[in-house]
C-alpha positions in Angstrom: 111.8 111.5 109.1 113.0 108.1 110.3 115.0 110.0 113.3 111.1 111.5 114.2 109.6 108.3 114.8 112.6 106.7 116.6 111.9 109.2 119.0 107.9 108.9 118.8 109.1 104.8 119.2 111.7 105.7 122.4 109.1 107.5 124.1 106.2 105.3 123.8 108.3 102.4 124.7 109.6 104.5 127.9 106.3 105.6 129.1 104.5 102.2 128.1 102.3 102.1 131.5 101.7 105.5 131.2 100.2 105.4 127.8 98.3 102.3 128.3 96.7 104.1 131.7 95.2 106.7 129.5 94.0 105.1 127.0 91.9 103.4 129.5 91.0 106.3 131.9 90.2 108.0 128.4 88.3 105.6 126.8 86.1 104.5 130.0 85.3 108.4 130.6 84.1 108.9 126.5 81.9 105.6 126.8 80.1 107.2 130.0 80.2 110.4 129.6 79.6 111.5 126.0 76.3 110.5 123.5 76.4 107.1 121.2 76.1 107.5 117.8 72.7 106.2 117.3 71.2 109.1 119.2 72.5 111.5 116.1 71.7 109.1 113.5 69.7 110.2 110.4 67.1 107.8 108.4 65.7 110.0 105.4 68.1 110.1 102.3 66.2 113.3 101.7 67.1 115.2 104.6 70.6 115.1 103.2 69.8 116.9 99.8 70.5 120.6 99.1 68.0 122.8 99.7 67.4 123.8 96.6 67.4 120.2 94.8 63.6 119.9 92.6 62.3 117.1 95.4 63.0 119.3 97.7 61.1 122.4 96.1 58.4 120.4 95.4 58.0 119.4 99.0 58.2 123.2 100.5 55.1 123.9 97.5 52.8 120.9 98.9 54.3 122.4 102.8 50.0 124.1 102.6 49.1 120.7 103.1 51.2 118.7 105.0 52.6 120.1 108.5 56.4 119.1 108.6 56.0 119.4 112.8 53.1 116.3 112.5 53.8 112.8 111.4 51.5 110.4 109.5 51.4 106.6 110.9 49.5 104.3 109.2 47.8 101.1 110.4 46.4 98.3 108.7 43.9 95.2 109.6 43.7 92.9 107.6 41.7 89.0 107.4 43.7 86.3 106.2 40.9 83.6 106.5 38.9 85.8 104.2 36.6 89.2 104.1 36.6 91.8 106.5 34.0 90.3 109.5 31.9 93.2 111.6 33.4 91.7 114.7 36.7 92.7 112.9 35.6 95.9 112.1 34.4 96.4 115.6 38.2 95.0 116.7 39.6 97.6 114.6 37.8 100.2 115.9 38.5 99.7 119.5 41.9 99.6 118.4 41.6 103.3 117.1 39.7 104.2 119.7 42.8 103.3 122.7 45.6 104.6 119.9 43.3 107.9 120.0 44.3 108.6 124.1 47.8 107.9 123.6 49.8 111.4 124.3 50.7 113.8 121.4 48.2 111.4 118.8 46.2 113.9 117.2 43.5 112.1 115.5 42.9 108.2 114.3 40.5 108.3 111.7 39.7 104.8 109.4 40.5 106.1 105.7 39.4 103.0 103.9 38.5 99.0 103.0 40.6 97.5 100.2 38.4 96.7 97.1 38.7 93.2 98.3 37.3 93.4 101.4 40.1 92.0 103.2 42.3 94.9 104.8 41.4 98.0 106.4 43.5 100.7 107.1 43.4 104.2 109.3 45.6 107.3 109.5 47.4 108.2 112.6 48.4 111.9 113.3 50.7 112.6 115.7 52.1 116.4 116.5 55.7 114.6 117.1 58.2 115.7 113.8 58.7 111.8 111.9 62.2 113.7 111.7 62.8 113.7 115.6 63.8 110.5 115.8 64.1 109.8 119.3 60.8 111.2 120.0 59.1 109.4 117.4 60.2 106.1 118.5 58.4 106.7 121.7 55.2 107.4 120.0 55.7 104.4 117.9 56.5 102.2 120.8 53.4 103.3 122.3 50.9 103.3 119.8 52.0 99.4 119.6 51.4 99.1 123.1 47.9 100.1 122.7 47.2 98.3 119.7 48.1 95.0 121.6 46.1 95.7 124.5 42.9 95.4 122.5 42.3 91.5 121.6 41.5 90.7 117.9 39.6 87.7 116.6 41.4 85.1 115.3 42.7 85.6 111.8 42.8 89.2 112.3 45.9 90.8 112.5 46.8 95.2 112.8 50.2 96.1 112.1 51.9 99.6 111.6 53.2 100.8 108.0 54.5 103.3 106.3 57.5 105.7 106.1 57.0 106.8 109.8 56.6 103.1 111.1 59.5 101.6 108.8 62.2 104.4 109.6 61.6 103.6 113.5 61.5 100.1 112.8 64.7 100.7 110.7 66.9 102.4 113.2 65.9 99.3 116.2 67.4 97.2 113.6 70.6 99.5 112.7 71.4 99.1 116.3 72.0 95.5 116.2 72.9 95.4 113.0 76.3 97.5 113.7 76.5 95.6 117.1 76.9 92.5 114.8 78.5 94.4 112.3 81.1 95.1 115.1 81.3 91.5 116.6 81.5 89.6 113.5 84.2 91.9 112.0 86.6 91.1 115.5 85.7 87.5 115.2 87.3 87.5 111.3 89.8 89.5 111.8 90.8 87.5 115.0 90.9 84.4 112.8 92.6 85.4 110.0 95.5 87.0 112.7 95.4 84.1 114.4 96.2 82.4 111.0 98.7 84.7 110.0 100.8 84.8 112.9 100.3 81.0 114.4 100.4 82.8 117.8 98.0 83.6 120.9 98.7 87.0 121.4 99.7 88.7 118.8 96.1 88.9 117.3 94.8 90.3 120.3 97.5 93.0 120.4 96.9 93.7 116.9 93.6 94.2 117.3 93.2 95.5 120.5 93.7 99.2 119.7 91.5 98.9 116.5 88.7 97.7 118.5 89.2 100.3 121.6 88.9 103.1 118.9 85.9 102.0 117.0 84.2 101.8 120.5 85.3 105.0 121.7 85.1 106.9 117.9 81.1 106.5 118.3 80.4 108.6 121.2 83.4 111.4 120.0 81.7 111.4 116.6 78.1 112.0 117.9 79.1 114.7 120.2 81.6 116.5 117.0 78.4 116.1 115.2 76.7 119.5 116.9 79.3 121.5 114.7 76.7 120.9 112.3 77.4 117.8 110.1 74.7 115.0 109.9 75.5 111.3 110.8 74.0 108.6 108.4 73.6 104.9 109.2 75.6 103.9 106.6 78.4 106.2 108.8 77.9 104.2 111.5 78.7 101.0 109.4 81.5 102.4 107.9 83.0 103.8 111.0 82.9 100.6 112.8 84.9 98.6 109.2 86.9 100.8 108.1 88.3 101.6 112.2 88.5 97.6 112.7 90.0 97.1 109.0 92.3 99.9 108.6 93.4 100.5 112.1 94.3 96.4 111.7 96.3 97.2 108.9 98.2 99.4 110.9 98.8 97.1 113.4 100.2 94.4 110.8 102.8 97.0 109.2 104.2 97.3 113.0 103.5 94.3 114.1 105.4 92.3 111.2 108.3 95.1 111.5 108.9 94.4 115.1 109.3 90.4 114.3 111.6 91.1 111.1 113.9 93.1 113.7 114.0 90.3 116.3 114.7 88.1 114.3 117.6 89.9 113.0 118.7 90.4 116.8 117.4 93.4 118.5 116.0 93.2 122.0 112.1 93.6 122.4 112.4 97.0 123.3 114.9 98.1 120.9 112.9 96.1 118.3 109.6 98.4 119.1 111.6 101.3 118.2 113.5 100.3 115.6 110.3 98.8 113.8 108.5 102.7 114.6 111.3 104.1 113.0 111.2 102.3 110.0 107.2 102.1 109.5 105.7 104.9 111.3 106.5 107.2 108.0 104.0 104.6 106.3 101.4 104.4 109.1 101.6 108.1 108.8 100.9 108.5 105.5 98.9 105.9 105.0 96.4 107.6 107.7 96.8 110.8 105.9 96.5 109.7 102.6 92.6 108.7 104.3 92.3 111.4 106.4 92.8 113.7 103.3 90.5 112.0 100.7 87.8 112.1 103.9 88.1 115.5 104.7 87.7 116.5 100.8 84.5 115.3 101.1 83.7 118.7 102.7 83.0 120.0 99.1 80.2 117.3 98.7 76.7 118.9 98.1 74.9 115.6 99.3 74.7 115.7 103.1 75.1 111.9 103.6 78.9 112.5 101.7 79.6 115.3 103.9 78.4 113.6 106.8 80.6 110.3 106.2 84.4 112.7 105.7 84.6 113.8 109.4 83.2 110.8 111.3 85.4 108.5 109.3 88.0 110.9 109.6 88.0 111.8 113.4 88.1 107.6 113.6 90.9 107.0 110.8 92.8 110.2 113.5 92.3 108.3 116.3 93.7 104.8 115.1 96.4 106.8 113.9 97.3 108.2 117.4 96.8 104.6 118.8 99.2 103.0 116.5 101.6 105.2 117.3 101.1 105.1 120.9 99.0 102.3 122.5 100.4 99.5 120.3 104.0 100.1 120.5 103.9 100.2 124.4 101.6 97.1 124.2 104.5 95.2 122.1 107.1 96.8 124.8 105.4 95.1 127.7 104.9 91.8 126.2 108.0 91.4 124.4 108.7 88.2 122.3 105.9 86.7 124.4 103.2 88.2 121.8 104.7 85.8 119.3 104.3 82.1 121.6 104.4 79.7 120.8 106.0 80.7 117.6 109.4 80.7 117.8 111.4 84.2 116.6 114.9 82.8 116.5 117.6 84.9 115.2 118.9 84.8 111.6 115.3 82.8 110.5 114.9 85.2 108.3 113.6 83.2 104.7 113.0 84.7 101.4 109.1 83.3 101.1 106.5 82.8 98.7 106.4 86.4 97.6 109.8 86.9 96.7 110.1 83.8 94.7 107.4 85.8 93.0 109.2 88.8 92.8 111.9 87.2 91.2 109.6 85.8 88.5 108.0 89.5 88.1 111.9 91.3 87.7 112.6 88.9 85.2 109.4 89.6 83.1 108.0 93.4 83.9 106.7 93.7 80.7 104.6 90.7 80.0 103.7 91.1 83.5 102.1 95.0 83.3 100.9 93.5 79.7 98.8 91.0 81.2 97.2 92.7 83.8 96.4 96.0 81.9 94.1 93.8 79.1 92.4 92.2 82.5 91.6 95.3 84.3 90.9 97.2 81.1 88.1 94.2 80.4 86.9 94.6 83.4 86.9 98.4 83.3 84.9 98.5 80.3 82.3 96.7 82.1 82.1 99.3 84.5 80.3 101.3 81.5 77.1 99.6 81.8 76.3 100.2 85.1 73.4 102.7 86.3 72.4 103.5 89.8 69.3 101.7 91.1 66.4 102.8 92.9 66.5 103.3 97.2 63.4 101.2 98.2 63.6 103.5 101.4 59.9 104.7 101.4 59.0 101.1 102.6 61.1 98.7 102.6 61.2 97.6 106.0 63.0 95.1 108.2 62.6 91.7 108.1 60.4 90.1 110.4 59.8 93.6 112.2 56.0 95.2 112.6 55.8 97.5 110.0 57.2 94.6 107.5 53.9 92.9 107.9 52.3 96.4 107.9 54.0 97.2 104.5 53.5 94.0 102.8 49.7 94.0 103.7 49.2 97.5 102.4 51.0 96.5 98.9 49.0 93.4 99.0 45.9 95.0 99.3 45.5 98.9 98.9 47.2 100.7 95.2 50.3 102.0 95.8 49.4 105.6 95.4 47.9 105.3 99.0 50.9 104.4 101.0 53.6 105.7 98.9 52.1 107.9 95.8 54.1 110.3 93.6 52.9 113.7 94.0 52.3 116.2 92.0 51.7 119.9 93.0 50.6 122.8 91.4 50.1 125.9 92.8 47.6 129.1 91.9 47.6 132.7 92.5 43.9 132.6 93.4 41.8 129.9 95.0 40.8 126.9 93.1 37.3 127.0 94.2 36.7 130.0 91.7 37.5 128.0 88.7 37.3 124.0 89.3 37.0 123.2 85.6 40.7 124.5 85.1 41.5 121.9 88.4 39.3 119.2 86.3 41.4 119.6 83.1 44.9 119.4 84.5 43.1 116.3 86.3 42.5 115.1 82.9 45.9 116.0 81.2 47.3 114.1 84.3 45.3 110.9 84.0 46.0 111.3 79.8 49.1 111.3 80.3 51.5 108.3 79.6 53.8 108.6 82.5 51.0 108.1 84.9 48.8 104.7 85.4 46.5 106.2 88.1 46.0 109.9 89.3 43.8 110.8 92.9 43.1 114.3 93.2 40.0 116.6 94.3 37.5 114.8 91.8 37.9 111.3 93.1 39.4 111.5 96.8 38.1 108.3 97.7 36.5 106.5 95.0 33.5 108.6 94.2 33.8 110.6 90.9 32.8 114.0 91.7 31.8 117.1 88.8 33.5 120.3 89.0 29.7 121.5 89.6 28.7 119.0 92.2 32.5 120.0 94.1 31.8 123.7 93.5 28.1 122.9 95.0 29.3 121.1 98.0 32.0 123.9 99.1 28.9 126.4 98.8 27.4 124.2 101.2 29.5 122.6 103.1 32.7 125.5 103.8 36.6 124.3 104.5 36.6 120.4 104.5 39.4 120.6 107.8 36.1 121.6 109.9 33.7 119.2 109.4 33.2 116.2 111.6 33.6 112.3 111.3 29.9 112.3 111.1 27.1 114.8 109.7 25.3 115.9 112.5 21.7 117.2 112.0 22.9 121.0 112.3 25.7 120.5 110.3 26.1 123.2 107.1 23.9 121.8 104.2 22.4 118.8 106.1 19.0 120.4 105.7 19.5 120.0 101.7 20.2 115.7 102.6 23.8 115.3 101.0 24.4 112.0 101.3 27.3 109.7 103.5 29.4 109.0 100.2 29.3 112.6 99.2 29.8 114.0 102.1 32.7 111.5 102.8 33.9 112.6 99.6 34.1 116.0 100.2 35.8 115.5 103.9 38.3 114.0 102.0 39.2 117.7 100.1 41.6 118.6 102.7 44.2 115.6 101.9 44.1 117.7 98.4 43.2 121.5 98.6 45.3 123.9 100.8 43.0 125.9 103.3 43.5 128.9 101.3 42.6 126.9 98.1 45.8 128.0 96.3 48.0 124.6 96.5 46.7 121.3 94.9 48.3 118.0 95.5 47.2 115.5 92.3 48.6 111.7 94.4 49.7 109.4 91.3 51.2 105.8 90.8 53.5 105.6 87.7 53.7 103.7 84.5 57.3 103.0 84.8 56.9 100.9 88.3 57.5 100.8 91.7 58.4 104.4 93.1 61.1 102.6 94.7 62.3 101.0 91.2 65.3 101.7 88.6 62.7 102.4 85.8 60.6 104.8 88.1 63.8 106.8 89.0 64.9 106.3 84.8 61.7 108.2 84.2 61.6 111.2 86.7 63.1 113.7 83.6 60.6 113.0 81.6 57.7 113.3 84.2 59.2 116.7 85.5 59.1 117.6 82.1 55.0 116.8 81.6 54.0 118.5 84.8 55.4 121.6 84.0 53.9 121.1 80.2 50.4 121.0 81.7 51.5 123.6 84.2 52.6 126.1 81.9 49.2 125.0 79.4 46.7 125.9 82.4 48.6 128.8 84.0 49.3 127.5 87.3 52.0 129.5 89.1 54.6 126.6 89.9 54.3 122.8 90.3 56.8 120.1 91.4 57.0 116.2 91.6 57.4 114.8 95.2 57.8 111.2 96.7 60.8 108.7 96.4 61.0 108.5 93.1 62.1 111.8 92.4 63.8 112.1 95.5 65.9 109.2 94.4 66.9 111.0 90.8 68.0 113.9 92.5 69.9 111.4 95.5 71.6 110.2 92.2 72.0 113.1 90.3 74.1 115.0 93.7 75.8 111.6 94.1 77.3 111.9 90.4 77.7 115.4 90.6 80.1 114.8 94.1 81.5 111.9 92.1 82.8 114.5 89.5 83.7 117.1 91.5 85.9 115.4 94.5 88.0 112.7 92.5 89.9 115.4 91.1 90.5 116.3 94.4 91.4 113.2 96.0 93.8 112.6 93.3 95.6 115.7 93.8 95.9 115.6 97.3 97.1 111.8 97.5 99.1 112.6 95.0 100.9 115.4 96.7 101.1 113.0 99.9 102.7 110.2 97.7 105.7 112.6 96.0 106.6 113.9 99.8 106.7 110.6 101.4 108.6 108.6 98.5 110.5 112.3 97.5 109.9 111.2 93.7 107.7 113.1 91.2 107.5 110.5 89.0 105.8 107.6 91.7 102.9 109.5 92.4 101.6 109.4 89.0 101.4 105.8 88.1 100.6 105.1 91.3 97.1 106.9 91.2 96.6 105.9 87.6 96.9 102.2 88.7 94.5 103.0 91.8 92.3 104.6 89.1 92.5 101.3 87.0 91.9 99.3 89.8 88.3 101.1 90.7 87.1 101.4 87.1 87.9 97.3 87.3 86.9 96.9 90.9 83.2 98.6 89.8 83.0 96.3 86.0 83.4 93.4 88.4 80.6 94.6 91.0 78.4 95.3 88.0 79.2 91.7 86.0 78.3 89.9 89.9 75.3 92.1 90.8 74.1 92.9 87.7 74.9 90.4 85.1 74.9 87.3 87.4 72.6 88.2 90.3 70.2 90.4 88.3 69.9 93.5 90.3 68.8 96.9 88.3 72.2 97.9 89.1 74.3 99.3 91.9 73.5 100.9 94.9 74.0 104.8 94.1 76.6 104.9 96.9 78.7 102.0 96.0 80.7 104.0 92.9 81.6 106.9 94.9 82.6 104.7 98.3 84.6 102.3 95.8 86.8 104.9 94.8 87.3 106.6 97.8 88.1 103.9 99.7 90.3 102.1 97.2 92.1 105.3 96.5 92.8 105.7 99.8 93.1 102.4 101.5 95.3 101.1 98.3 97.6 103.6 99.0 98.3 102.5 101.9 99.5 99.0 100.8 101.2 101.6 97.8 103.1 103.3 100.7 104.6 100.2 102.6 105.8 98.4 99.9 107.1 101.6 97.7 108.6 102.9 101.1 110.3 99.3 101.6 112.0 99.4 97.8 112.9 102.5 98.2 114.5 101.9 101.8 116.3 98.6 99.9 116.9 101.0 96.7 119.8 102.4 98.9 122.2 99.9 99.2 120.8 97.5 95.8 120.0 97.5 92.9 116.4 98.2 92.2 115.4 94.5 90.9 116.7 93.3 93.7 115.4 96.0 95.7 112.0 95.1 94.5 112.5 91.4 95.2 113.4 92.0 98.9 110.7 94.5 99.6 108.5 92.4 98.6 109.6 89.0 100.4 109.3 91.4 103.7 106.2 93.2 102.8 104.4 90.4 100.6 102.7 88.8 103.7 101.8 92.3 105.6 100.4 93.7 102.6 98.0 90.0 101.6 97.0 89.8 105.3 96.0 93.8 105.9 94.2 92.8 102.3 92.2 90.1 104.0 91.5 91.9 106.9 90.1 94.8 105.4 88.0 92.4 102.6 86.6 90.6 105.6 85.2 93.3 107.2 83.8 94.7 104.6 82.7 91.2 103.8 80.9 91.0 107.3 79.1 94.3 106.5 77.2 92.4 103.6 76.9 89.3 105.3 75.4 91.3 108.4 73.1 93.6 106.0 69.9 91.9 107.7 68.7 91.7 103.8 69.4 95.7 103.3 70.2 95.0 99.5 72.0 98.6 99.4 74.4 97.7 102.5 75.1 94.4 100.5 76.2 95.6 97.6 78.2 97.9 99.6 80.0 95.4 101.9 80.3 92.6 99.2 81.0 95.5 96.5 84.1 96.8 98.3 85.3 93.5 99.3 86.3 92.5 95.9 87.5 95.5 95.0 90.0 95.3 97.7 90.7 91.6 97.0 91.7 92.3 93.7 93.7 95.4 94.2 95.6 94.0 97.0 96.4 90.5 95.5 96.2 91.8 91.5 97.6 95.8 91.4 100.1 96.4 94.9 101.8 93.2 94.5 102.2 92.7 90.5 101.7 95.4 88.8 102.8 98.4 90.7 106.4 96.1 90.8 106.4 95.9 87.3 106.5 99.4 86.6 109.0 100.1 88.8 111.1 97.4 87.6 110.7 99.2 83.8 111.4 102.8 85.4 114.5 101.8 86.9 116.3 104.7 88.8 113.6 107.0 87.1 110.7 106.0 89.7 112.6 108.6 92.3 113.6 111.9 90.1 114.1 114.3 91.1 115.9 112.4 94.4 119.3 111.9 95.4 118.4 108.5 95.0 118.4 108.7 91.3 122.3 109.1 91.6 122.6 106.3 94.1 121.1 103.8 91.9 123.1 105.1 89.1 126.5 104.1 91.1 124.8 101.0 92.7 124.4 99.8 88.7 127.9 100.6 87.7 129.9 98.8 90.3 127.6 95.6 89.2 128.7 96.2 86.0 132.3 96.8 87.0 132.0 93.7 89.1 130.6 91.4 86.4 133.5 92.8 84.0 135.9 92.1 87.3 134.2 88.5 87.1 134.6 87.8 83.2 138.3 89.1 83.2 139.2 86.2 85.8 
């Protein structure tokens, strides 16, 4: 294997220019000629469920009602110096009248005054899909334009809300939150390089093919993306850390590899080579060991999971390829000039901090593994009490952005069931309108029941209790409520009989309800556990499936469902802990398999993942004691769990790799403790410093989160996780165990046998040294 990369090493240093020309002709031609990643980007959490999760089933029943080809905008005025004036009414209504003319806007029509007085609000449909992003940002960019051409009084303010407004609002705000993302992860990672190596270049080497691939990996991912995966923002995110972090790793196992062989001697060129040949087995590896726990997450049912493995992957490929390629013939042009003004003399070679450590940690394996398995298994406990939280997507906005004002005037002053209810459909095999008591006493049930604090439906659409007789009366009269007009004109149906303005109101109202064909009911509730967006809202989904289909079955309807975020956030959950289940089996297989070939040892692989196994279940008791215990969240982001392991499977074996591939390389001519002491004096500083660099970009990502509480926990969340495994697991106790396994750690090897001698002519020579 070794010979292999000398040669990969010999011909990247011999065709240097070369490689570095086409890297840059490559990379300039994917920038201009191939899509960014934001163009392919997906905002709904929902749009990555399976097709046949209960949120989803629910939504295709209540499909009578609502047109998936339309989106709903809503817009609110509201007074903040007190009630509603008629010169803001009049405002607000020139305001609908100029969003009314602006292209593919359906209809504006005013749906209601807050019980206070102080906010009005009006629906907005437009025939462009809220799920065509690009298009829909137009709309929303131009509705805005129209709103603020019509001057308001003073105090009055209008603002877009909702789900349609937010997710637009949301993805403005993803672009410059991965552009900081981006920028704030070089600037650490430059500083802590710059720390590292006390020289001007050699961070900007390092880096430089990490941050040519996270550029370039954007545009390649969104045009892979027509083979038919979907692309998240949280991909986007993660493509741009775990490139920067990883691919920096990368670049330190080299990097460091090429000084240790200076100073030992070798020219610069001969250095580049000789450092490949040593360390491109662990790049390698450490890429595939990624690549593979990625690309498992092909099995994933959850879209956004299957979305992040080939993105990730197809970046984690390409910063292999680089740091194979680009970076050695970067090091062979510069030479020993990437290291000024530090000086690599020869023979200043120093057993550091980390093998005086290594020393203490031969001498007392035992205590040591003791130690540290009561401290990660207390922390792993922890881990027990943790349950996901609920999404806030629905509308939780931006700060500072439009539809933030929008939203929080709309909470402020309308019930929640009107900008972001729970639904509940039931469906019949005849029309409703034959038999509205049976409609009336599932209405009833509804608003009897305990999981519901208030329930809208065909009998009160807007505040006016109606009868199933006066409802049946007013259909006789009045035909399908999608044809009648803003206004009753003198020659409308039933005007003769003088229905009055609230009534007739009312009854306009029916079609928000009651499909056209009268066979689909939508019953718009908020719940008694909270917040659709809450923990205890998603807690109680079961329980409120469960009632619905109670009264279903009790009245006969023909099917019913519960729609809205907070079901859509138990069965987000529910596919997250399913993929949970289903693909760490996999990962560990396939790492494992990975491991045994690159350290030819059977019995390596196994603690190895056990310890990376440890490390998570302790990695996640920690998040939950910080986020949960100390900073009082409901509890963890439903994604955080399944990206901890992931990543800390995967990433930690790549510190797992370099160090075990450095004892065992030392294994051959020592003995193993001091094998283990000399690995790690020589890989102690690569493995802390790739450690920091990957923390600190993750660290950025929750620094940069722009209040996004589910990207915090993510950034900060894995952060720790890799702090402690890097400074806690790769450098004490993985040493410790293979100090107690002795020659064991590589059976069924050849290496076995080679320690074996290794320890008898110590013996022989310490029996030599007491006979003189």
């Amino acid at each position: 294997m070794n010979r292999l990369f000398a040669k990969v090493g010999h011909y990247s240093v011999r065709f240097r220019w070369f490689i570095v020309l086409v890297w840059i002709i490559g990379s300039f031609a994917t920038i201009k000629f191939l899509p960014s990643i934001s163009s392919v980007i997906k905002t709904n959490n929902q749009a990555f469920l399976p097709s046949n999760s209960p949120s989803i089933t629910s939504a295709k029943l209540a499909k009578p009602l609502q047109n998936y080809n339309y989106s709903l905008i809503v817009m609110v005025g509201t007074e903040s110096s007190g009630t509603l004036t008629p010169t803001d009414l009049k405002a607000f209504s020139a305001i609908n009248s100029k969003v009314s003319s602006v292209p593919t806007v359906l209809s504006v029509k005013i749906s209601g005054i807050s019980s206070d007085d102080k906010a009005v609000q009006a629906e907005i449909i437009s025939s462009t899909s809220a799920f065509d992003d690009t298009k829909i940002t137009t709309v929303v960019s131009n509705i805005r334009s129209a709103m603020t051409s019509i001057s308001t009084p003073s105090g009055f303010s209008v603002h877009l809300a909702g789900q349609t407004a937010t997710a637009v609002d949301s993805v403005s705000k993803n672009g410059s939150q991965s552009s900081n993302t981006q920028n704030f992860s070089v600037l650490i990672i430059f500083v802590i390089l710059a720390l590292v190596f006390r020289a001007v270049l050699a961070p900007i080497i390092t880096l430089l093919p990490a941050l040519l691939v996270a550029i370039v990996a954007g545009p390649l991912v969104a045009e892979a993306s027509h083979l038919g995966f979907q692309v998240s923002f949280i991909t986007q995110l993660l493509l741009i850390v775990l490139v920067l972090g990883a691919g920096t790793d990368y670049g330190l196992f080299l990097v460091f590899r090429v000084r240790e062989e200076l100073k030992k001697g070798s020219a610069p060129k001969e250095a580049v080579t000789r450092a490949l040949s040593k360390v491109g087995e662990s790049i390698t590896f450490s890429a595939a060991t990624v690549i593979a726990a990625l690309l498992s997450l092909a099995t994933a049912h959850f879209g956004l999971y299957r979305g992040l493995g080939y993105p990730l992957a197809i970046g984690i490929s390409l910063m292999l390829l680089a740091g194979l390629t680009l970076l050695p013939a970067l090091l062979a042009i510069l030479g020993k000039a990437v290291f000024w003004p530090s000086n690599v003399k020869v023979g200043t070679y120093k057993i550091g901090t980390w093998g005086r450590l290594a020393s203490t940690i031969v001498k007392r394996p035992l205590i040591t593994l003791l130690v540290g398995m009561i401290f990660f298994g207390s922390l792993a406990i922890i881990s027990v009490g943790n349950h996901p939280s609920g999404f806030s997507s629905a509308t939780t906005s931006p700060k500072g952005t439009d539809s933030y004002f929008g939203n929080q005037n709309l909470k402020a002053h309308f019930p929640s069931s009107t900008f972001n209810p729970t639904q509940v459909i039931y469906t019949f095999d005849k029309p409703v309108w034959t038999n509205l008591t049976q409609l009336n006493n599932i209405e009833t049930a509804l608003s009897q029941s305990p999981h519901f604090k208030t329930v809208s439906g065909p009998f009160n659409t807007s505040g006016t209790q109606l009868t199933p007789d006066q409802l049946s009366k007013l259909h006789s009269q009045l035909g399908d409520p999608r044809l009648l007009p803003a206004e009753q004109s003198p020659t409308a149906p039933g005007s003769a009989n003088s229905i009055s303005a609230i009534l007739y109101n009312s009854y306009r109202s029916e079609y928000q309800y009651i499909s056209a064909d009268g066979k689909t009911v939508i019953f718009e509730t908020t719940l008694t556990a909270g917040d659709a967006s809450s923990t205890s809202a998603l807690n109680a989904v079961p329980a409120i499936r469960a009632q619905v289909a109670e009264i279903g079955k009790h009245y006969g309807t023909s099917a019913n469902g519960v729609a809205g975020e907070a079901p859509a956030s138990y069965d987000i959950s529910a596919a997250s802990n399913s993929d949970l289940l289903r693909i760490v089996p996999i990962v560990v297989i396939i790492i494992g398999i990975l491991l045994a070939i690159v350290l030819r040892s059977s019995i390596a692989p196994l603690y190895l993942v056990v310890s990376v196994v440890l490390s998570y279940l302790a990695a996640l008791g920690l998040d939950v004691l910080v986020f949960v215990h100390i900073l009082g969240h409901k509890g963890l982001s439903f994604v955080l769990p399944f990206l901890l392991f992931l990543f800390l499977l995967a990433l930690g074996e790549d510190y797992n790799i370099l160090v075990m591939t450095r004892i065992r390389e030392e294994a051959h001519h020592m003995n193993l403790k001091d094998a283990v002491t000399a690995a790690l004096s020589a890989t102690g500083s690569t493995v802390t410093s790739a450690g920091l660099v990957l923390a600190g970009t993750f660290l950025v990502l929750g620094i940069s989160s722009g209040g996004n509480a589910q990207v915090q926990e993510i950034g900060f969340g894995l952060a720790l996780g890799i702090l402690m495994d890097t400074f806690l697991v790769r450098t004490l106790l993985v040493p410790s165990i293979v100090v107690l396994l002795g020659k064991y750690n590589w059976w069924p090897s050849k290496l076995v046998q080679t320690q074996e001698e290794l320890t008898a002519e110590i013996l022989d020579e310490r029996k030599e040294l007491m006979l003189d």
